[in-house]
Backbone as JSON, one array per atom type, in Angstrom:
{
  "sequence": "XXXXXXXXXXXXXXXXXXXXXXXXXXXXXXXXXXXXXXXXXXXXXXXXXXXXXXXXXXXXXXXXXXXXXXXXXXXXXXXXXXXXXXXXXXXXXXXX",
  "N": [[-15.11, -5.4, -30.69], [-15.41, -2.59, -29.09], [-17.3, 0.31, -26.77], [-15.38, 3.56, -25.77], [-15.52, 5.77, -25.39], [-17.72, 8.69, -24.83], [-18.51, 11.45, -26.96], [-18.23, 15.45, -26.22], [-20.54, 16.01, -26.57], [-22.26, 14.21, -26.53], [-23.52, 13.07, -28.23], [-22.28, 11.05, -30.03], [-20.58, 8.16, -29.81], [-17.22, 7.05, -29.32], [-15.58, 3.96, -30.46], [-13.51, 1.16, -30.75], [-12.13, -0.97, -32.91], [-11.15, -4.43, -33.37], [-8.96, -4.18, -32.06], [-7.65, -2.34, -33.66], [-8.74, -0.8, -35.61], [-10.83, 2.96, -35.05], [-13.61, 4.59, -34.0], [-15.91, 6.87, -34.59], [-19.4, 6.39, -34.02], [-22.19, 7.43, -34.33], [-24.99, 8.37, -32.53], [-27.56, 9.13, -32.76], [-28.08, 9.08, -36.27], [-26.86, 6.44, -36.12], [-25.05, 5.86, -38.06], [-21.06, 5.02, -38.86], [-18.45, 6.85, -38.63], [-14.97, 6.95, -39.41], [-12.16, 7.45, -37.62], [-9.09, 9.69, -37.91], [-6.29, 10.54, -37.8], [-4.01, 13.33, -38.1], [-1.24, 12.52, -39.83], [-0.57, 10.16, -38.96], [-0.42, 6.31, -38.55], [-2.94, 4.19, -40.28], [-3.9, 2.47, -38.41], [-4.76, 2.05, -35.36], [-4.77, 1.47, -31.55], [-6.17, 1.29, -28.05], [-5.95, 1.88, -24.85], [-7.5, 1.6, -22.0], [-7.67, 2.83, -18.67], [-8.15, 1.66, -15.3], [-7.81, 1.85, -12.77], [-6.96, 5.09, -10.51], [-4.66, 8.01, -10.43], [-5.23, 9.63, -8.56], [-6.36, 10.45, -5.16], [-9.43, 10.28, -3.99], [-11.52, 12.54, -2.16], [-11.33, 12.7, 1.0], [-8.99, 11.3, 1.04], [-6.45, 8.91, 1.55], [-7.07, 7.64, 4.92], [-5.44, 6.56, 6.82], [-3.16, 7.66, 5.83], [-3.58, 10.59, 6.13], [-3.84, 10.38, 8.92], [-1.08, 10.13, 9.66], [-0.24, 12.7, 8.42], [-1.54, 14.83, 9.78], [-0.07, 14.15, 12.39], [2.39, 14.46, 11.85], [2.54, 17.35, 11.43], [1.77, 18.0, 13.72], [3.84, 17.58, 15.02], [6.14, 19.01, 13.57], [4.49, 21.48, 14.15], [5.69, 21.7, 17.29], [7.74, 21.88, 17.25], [8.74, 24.35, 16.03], [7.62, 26.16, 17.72], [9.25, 25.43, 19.91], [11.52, 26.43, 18.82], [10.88, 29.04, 18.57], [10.6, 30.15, 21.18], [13.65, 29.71, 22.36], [14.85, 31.62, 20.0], [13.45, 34.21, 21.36], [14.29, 34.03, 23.69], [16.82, 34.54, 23.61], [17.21, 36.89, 22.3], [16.19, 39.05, 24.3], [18.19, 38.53, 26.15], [20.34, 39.81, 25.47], [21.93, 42.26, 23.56], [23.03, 42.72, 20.57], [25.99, 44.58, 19.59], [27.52, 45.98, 16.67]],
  "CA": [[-15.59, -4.03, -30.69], [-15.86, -1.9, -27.54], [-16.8, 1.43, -26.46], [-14.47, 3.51, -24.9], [-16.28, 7.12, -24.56], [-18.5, 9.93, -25.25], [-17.73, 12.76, -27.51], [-18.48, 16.35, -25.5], [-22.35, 16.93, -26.45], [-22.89, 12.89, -25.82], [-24.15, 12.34, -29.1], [-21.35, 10.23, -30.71], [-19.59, 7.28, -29.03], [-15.85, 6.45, -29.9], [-15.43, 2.59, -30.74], [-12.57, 0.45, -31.0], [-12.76, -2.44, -33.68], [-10.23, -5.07, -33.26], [-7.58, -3.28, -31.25], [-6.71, -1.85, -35.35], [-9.89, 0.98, -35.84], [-11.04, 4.18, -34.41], [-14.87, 5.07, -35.15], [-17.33, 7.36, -34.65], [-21.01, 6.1, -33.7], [-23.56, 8.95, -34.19], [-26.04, 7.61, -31.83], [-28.57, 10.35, -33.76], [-28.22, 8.52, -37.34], [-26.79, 5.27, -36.41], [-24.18, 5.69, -39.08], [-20.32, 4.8, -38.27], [-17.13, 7.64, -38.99], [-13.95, 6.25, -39.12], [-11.48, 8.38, -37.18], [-8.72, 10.17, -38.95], [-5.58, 11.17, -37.29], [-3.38, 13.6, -39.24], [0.33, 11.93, -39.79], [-0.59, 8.93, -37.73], [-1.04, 5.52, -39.25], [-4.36, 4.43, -40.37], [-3.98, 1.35, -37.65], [-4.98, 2.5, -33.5], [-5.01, 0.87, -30.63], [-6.33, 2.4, -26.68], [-5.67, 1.51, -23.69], [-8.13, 1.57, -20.34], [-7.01, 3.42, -17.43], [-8.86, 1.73, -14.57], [-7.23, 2.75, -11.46], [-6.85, 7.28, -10.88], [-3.51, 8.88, -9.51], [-5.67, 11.24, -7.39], [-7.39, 9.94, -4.22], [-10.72, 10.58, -3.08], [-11.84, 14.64, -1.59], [-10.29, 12.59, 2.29], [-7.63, 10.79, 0.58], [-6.2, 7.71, 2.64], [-7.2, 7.57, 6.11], [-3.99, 6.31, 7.68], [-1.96, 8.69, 5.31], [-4.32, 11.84, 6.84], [-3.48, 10.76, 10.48], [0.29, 10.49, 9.49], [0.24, 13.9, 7.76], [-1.43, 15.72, 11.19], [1.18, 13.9, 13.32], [3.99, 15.39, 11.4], [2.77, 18.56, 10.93], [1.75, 18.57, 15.24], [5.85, 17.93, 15.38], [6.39, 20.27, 13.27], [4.32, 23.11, 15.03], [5.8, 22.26, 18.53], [9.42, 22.1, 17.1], [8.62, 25.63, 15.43], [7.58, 26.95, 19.1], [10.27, 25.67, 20.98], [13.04, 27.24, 18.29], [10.61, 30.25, 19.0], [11.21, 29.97, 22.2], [15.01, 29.7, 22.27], [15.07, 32.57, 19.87], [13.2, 35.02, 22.07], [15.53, 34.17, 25.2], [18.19, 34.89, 22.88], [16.6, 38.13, 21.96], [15.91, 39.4, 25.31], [19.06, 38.61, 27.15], [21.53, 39.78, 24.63], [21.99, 43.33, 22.66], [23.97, 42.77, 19.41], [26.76, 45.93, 18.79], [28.42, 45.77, 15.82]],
  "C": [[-15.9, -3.64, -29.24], [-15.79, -0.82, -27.71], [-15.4, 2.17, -25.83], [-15.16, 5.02, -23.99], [-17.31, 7.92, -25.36], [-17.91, 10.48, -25.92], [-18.13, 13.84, -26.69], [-19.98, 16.4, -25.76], [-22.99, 15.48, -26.51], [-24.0, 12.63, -27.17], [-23.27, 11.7, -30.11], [-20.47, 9.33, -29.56], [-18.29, 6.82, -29.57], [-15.95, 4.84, -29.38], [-14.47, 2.06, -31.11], [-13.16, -0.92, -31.82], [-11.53, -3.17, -33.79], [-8.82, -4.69, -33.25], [-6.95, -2.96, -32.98], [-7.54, -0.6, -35.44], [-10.51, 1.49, -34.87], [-11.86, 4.62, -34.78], [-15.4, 5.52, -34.41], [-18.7, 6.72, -34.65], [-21.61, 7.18, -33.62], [-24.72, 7.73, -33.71], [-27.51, 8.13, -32.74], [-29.19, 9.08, -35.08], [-27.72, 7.61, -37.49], [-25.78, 4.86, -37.44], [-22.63, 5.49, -38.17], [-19.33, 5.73, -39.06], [-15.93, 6.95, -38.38], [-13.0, 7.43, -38.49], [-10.09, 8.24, -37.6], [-7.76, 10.92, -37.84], [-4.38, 11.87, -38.0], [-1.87, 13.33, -38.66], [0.47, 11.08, -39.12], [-1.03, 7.68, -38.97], [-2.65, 5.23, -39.32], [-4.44, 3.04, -38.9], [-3.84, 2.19, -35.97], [-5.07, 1.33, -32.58], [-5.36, 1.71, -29.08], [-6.37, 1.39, -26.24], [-6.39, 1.9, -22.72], [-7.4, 2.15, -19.52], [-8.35, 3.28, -15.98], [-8.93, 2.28, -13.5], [-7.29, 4.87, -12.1], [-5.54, 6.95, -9.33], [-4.15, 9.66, -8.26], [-6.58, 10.4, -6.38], [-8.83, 11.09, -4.24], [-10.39, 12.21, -2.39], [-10.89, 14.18, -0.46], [-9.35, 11.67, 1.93], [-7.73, 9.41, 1.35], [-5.92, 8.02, 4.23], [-5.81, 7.23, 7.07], [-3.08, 7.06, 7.32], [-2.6, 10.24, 6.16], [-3.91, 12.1, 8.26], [-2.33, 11.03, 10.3], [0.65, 11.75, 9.23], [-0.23, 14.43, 9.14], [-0.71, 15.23, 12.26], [2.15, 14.64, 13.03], [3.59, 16.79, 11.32], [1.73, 18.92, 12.69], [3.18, 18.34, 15.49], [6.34, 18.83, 15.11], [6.26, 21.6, 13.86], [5.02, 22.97, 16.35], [7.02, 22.12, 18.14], [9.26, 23.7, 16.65], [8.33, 26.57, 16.76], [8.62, 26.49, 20.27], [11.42, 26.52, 20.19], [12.54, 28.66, 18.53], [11.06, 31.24, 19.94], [12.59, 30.4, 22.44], [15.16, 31.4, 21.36], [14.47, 33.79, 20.96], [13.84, 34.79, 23.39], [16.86, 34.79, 24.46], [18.18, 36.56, 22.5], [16.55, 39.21, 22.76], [16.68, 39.59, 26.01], [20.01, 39.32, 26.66], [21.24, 41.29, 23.65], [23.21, 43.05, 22.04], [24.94, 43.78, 19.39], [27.54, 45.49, 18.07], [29.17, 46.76, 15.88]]
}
């Protein structure tokens, strides 16, 4: 038997009973609800998810410096094509 979580107003705990049932704990009245999935067998099993996809608010420190390296290449490649265009701009009248 193991928890696994809360319900939303934190007065019922979901319980796993030999990786087979799915119950209800009312912490309140101490009683146990079996949980009831419609068109699903009566047999459950869950799975833990210890690790998270999403870093941390500053993410990975060595990935953070990497990302403002590339994106200081980026801005001075974006001001030299600037560059180049405005000589191009300046020296040159188009007539079609």
């Amino acid at each position: 038997m193991r928890p696994l979580l809360y319900s939303k107003d934190r007065r019922k705990v979901l319980i796993e009973v030999n990786n087979a049932k799915l119950l209800w704990f009312d912490l309140g009245s101490k009683r146990l609800r079996t949980l009831r999935i419609k068109d699903c067998d009566s047999s459950y099993s869950a799975e833990l998810l210890v690790s998270s996809l999403v870093l941390g608010c500053k993410g990975d420190p060595s990935e953070a410096k990497r990302r403002r390296e590339r994106r200081a290449l980026e801005d001075k490649m974006m001001q030299q094509r600037s560059k180049r265009d405005d000589f191009l701009s300046k020296g040159f009248k188009l007539v079609l």
